[in-house]
N, C-alpha and C positions, 0 to 999 in steps of 0.2 A: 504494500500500500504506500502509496505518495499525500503528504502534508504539506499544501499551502496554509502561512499563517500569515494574512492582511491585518495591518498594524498600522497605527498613527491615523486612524481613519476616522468617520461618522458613519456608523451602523443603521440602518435605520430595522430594528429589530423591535417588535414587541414582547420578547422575551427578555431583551436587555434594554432597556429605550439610552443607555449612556455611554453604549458599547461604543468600544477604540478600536476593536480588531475581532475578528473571525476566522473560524481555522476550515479548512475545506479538506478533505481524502477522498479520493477518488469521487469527485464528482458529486459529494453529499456537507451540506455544512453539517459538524461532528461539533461545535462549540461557537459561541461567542459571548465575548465580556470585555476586559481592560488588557491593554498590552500587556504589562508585568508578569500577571498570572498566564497569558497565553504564553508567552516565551516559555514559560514554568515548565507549562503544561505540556508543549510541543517543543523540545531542545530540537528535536534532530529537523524541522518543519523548514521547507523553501519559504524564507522571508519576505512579502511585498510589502515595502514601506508605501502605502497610500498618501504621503505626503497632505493630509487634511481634508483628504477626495471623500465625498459623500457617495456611500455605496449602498442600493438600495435594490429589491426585487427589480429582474428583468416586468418589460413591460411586455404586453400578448397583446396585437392588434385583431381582433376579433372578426371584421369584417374587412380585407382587402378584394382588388383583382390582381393579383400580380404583374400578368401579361399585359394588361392596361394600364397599369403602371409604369414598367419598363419601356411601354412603346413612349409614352410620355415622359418620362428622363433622357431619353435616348434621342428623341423625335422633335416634335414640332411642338413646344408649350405656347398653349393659347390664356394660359390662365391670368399673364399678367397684363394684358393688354387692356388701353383706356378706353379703345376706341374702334369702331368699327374699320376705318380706314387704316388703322395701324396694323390689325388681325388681319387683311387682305395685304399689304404691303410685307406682312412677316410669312404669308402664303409665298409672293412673289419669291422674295428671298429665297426659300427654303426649296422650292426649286430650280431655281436658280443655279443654288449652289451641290443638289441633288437631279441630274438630270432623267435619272433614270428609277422605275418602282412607285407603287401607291404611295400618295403624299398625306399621311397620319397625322391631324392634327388634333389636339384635345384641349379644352377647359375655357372654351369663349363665355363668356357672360354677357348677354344684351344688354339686360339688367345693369351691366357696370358703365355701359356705353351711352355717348352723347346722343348716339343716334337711335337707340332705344329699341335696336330690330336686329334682327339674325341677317347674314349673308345672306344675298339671291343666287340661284343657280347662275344668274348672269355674270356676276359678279365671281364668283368660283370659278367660273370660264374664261374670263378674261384674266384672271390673276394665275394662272396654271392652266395654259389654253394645249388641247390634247392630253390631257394627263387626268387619272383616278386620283382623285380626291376625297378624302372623308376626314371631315371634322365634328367631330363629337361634342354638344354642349357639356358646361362641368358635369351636372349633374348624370347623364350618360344616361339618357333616356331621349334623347332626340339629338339628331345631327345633321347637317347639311353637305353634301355632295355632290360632284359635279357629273356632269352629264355623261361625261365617258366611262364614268364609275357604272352610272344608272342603267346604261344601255350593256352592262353585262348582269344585270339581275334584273330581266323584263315584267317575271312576277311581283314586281314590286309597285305596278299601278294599279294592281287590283288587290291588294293588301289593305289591312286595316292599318289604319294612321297615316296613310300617302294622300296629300292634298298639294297639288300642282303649287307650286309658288313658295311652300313652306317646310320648315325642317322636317324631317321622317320622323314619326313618332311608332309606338306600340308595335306591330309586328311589320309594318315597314320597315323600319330601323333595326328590326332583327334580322330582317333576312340580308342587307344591306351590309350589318356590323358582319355577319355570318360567312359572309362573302369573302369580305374583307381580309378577316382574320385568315381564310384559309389561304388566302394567295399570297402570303408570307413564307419563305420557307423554314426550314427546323431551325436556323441557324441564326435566325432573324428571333427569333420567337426565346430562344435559349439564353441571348445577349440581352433582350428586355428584360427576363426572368430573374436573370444574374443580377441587372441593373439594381432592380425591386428588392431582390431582396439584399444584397450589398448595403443597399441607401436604409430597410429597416433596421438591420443588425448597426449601423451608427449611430441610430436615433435611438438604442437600446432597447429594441427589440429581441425577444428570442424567438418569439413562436408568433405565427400568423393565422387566419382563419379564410382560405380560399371560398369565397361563395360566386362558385360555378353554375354552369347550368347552361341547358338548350340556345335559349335563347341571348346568354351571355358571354358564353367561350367555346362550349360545343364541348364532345366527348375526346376531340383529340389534345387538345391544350388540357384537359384535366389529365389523358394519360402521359402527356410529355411531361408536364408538373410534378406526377408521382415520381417519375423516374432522375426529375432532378435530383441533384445531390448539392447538398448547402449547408449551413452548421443554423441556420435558421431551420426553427421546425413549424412545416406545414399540414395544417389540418384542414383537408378538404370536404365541401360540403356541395351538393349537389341538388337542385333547386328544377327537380320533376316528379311531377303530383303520379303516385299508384294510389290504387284502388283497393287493391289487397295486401296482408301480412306477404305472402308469396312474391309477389311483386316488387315487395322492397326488397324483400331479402335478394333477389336476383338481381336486382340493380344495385344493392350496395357490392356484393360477389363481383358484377362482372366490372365494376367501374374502381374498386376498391377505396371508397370513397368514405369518408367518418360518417356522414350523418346526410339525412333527405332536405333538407332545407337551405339555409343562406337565403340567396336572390330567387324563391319561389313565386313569382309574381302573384300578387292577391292585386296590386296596382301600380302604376307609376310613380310620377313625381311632381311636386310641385310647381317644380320652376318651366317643369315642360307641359305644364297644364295636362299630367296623365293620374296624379293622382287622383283616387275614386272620395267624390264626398257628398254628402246629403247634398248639399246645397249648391248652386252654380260661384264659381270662382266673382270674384269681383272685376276682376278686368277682361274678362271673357264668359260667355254664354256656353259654358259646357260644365259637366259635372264630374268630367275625367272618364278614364276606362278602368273597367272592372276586369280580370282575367281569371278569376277562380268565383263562385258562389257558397253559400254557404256548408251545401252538400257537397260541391265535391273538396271544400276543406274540412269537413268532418270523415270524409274517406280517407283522404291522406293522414291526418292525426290516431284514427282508427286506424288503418297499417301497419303506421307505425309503432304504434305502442305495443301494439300483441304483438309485433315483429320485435321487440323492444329495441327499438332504433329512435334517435334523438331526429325529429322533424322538427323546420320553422319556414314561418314564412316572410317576404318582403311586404310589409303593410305600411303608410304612410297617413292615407285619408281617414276621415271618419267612417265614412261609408266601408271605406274595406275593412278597417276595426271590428263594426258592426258584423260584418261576414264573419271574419276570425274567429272574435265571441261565442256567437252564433255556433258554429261550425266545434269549436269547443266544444262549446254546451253541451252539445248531441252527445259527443264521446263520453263527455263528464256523467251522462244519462247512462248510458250503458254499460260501459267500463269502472265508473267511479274514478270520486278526484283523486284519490294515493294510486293508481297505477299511473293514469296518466300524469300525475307530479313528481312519478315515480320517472321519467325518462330524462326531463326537464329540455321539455320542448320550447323553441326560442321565437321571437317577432324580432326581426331587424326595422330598425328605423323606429317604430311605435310612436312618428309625430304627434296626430291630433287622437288623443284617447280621451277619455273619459272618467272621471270618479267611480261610477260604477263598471266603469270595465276595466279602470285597475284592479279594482276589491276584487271579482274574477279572478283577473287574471292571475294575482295576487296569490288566491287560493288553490287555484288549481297550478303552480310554483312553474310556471309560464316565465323563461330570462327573459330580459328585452337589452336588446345588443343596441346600444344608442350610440350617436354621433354629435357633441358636441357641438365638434368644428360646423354642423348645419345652423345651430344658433348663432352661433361666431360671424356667419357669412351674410345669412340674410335674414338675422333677426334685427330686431329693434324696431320704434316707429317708423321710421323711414325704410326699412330694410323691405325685398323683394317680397319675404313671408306676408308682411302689411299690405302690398302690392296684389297681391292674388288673394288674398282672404279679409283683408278689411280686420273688422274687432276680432274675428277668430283665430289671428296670429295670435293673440298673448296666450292663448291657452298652447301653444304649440310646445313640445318637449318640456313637459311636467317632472323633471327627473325628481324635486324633493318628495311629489306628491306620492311617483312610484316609489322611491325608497321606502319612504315612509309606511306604502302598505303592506312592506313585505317584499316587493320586487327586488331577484336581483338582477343589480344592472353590469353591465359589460360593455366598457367603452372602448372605441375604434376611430375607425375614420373614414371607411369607405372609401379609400385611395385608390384611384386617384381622383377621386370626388371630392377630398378635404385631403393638404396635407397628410404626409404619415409624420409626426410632431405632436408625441404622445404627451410633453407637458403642455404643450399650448391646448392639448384637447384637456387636458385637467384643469386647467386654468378655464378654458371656455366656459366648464361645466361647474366651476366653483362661481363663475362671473357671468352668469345668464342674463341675456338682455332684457326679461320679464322679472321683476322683482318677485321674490316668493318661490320660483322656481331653481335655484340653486340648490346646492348639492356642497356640504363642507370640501376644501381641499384633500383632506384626511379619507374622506371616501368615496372623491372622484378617484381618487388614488387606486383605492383598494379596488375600485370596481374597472381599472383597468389593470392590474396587474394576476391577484387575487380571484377577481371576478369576471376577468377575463378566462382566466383557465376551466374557472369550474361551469364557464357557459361551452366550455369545447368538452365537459364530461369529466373534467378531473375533478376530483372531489375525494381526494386524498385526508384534506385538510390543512395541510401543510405547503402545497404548490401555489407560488408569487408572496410566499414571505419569508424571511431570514430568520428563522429558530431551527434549535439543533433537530436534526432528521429530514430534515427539507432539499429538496436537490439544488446543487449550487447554481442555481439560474439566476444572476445578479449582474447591475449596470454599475460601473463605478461612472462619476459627476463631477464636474468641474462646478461647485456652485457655492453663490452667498449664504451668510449663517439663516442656519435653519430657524425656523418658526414653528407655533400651533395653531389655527386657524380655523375659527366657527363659519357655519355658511351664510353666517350674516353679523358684523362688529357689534350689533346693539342688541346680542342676543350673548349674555354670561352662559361658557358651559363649562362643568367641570373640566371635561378634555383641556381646555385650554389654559388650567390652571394647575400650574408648573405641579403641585402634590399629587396629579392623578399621573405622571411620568408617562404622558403620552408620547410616544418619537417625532421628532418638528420634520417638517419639510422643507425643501426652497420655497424662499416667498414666491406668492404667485399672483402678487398684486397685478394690474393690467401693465404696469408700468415697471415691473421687474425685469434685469437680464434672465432668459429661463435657462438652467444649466445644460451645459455643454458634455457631451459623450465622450469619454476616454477611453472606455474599455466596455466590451460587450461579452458574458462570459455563458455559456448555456450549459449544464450538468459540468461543470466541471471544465469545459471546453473554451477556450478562450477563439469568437468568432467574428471582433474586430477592437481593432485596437486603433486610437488615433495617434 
């Protein structure tokens, strides 16, 4: 057996909250508490002086795409642009400087722009004239493309979401993305992959949560994905509704996939007017699309659970909430709530819920895999959320309300929909642009680290925290003196009172430096280092 003994450090341990050092053997932390007694303890132990580094649980991004990630590191980033004219002149460019292969580009925002409107096909033609185009809005639920693209997927004008003049929505956009993705070759596909997860392991990632599916990557990019090799560990999940326990069981066998859910569409998105909700949007006349009913998400849930496999689904709107529920229900009718809370089936996104459809969901121990970084972007009075819902944005990601009733949450980012910038998504979720809806630093924390793991089924006990028996999965941080921090300053809570020897954080005021990644460590493995 081999002993690392990390010394002169900040633990961030609830077994020791004033720990200086931690000892690791093969792969498991075996001890932590003060230098003096660790040297004690461990004469013969490889020494890392931490030089004052704040080292703390790896973080678990719970919902990424990888391969839509990499193509966006690698590719053509649309996210940072002000303006409509500038997103077309970084088109030009980019082939320009790429004369040859589909031109990928991803994360426009209208919403951010003066001119307040998507690309026209005309304008895609003129800025990379002859050439496959696909640009993806952030949210990655609609995209605009150029006509040489179009005229090699001609099913695509009798598709649902294709309306002459405007970006591909609902299953447009699926067969278009679909398309797309295949006319990359392996090698194209394996560098983005790389990209993705290189770029999570710096940001102190260990472990990820692939939410695949039909209509989002197809069944070959999930089998290239398994076969990668990476010191990041990926958990794929696969997001196609069966009907039977048999069913699943045969698709989790032939795809060798963790779990039936991730990106199961119940609906769209906000920003591309596809999420499903009671009421017509504010700035448009539609009420979104629905892609599952109640029935047949009470088949998939049923499935799954007598298959005992972990299903979830993409929900956003109210209206598909209401299906979810709904569709719960039934199960919870016939199977009862301890089996089915017995698998700990998940909702990605869980935007617009309800009081009583948390207390549900609540009860029947339903994760909900949230994103922050969605309130970060287009929350507040002014924000996009406002824009398309009018007063029904403040009620959007209730995360104290889910905590509160019992949910647990599992925070991500949906990358490349939102940064992969796991403090900033702590930060988001401790600083929500609705008052009342935050969440303490202390357990946005936990529920990305902690609650991340045990949304991918681990439920050890002990996986994304630093006590003895624990696998050594931990980030060391370049960061300012830690703090305790309530999810609101005019709210006294013991935690935050130095006698209950809660372990601090980096501040994560909105106006903090957020700390910086030096070392990325998973069981034991050291899988980036700065």
């Amino acid at each position: 057996m081999s002993t690392q003994l990390l010394v002169g450090g900040r633990i961030y341990s609830s077994s020791n909250p004033d720990a200086t050092a931690m000892a690791v053997t093969d792969g498991t932390v075996v001890w932590v508490g003060q230098d003096k007694p660790g040297r004690a303890l461990h004469p013969d132990a490889e020494i890392i002086d931490l030089a004052g580094a704040f080292v703390a649980p790896a973080f678990v991004d719970p919902h990424v795409h990888l391969t839509a990630l990499g193509l966006k590191l690698t590719g053509l980033d649309l996210s940072r642009t002000a303006s409509l004219s500038e997103c077309l002149e970084l088109v030009r460019e980019f082939a320009a400087n790429n004369p040859t292969g589909t031109i990928l580009g991803d994360g426009w925002d209208e919403t951010r722009w003066a001119e307040g409107r998507p690309p026209s096909l005309a304008e895609i033609d003129a800025a990379a004239p002859g050439r496959a185009v696909y640009l993806t809005r952030v949210d990655a639920h609609s995209a605009v493309v150029s006509s040489t693209l179009l005229d090699t997927v001609p099913e695509v004008t009798t598709a649902q979401g294709f309306t002459r003049g405007e970006p591909l929505r609902a299953d447009a956009h699926h067969l278009v993305r679909a398309a797309t993705l295949a006319g990359l070759d392996r090698a194209h596909r394996d560098r983005a992959r790389g990209a993705a997860l290189d770029h999570a392991a710096a940001h102190g990632i260990a472990a990820v949560h692939e939410c695949a599916g039909p209509e989002i990557s197809g069944r070959t990019d999930v089998t290239e994905l398994l076969e990668f090799s990476h010191g990041v560990e990926v958990r794929v999940y696969w997001g196609e509704a069966v009907r039977t326990a048999d069913e699943a069981r045969t698709l989790i066998k032939e795809l060798g996939v963790h779990g039936l859910g991730g990106d199961l569409f119940v609906d769209g998105s906000l920003g591309s007017h596809t999420a499903w909700l009671r009421e017509p949007y504010a700035d448009r006349d539609t009420t979104g699309v629905g892609f599952l009913d109640a029935y047949a998400i009470a088949d998939h849930v049923r499935a799954c659970t007598e298959a005992g496999i972990q299903a979830g689904f993409h929900v956003i709107g109210d209206a598909a909430m209401d299906a979810v529920v709904a569709g719960f229900g039934r199960v919870v009718a016939e199977l009862g709530g301890p089996a089915v809370a017995a698998r700990g089936h998940r909702i990605e996104h869980a935007e617009l819920v309800d009081a009583d459809q948390i207390a549900k969901l609540a009860e029947w121990g339903v994760i909900a895999s949230v994103q922050p970084g969605f309130d970060a972007a287009w929350g507040g009075a002014d924000g996009m959320y406002a824009t398309r819902l009018g007063e029904r944005a403040a009620t959007l990601n209730p995360f104290a309300a889910m905590a509160a009733a019992g949910i647990s949450l599992a925070i991500g980012s949906d990358a490349p929909v939102t940064p992969v910038d796991p403090w900033a998504a702590v930060r988001a979720a401790a600083h929500h642009r609705t008052p009342g809806h935050q969440i303490s630093p202390r357990a946005a924390f936990t529920a990305a680290t902690r609650g991340a793991w045990r949304a991918g089924g681990v439920r050890d006990g002990v996986s994304g925290t630093l006590v003895p028996g624990a696998p050594a999965t931990f980030a060391i941080w370049e960061a300012d003196d830690l703090v305790v921090a309530a999810a609101t300053d005019t709210v006294q809570r013991w935690s935050t009172d130095p006698r209950s020897r809660v372990p601090g954080l980096p501040p994560l005021t909105p106006d903090a430096v957020l700390p910086r990644c030096l070392r990325t460590v998973h069981r034991g493995v050291t899988i980036y280092e700065a």
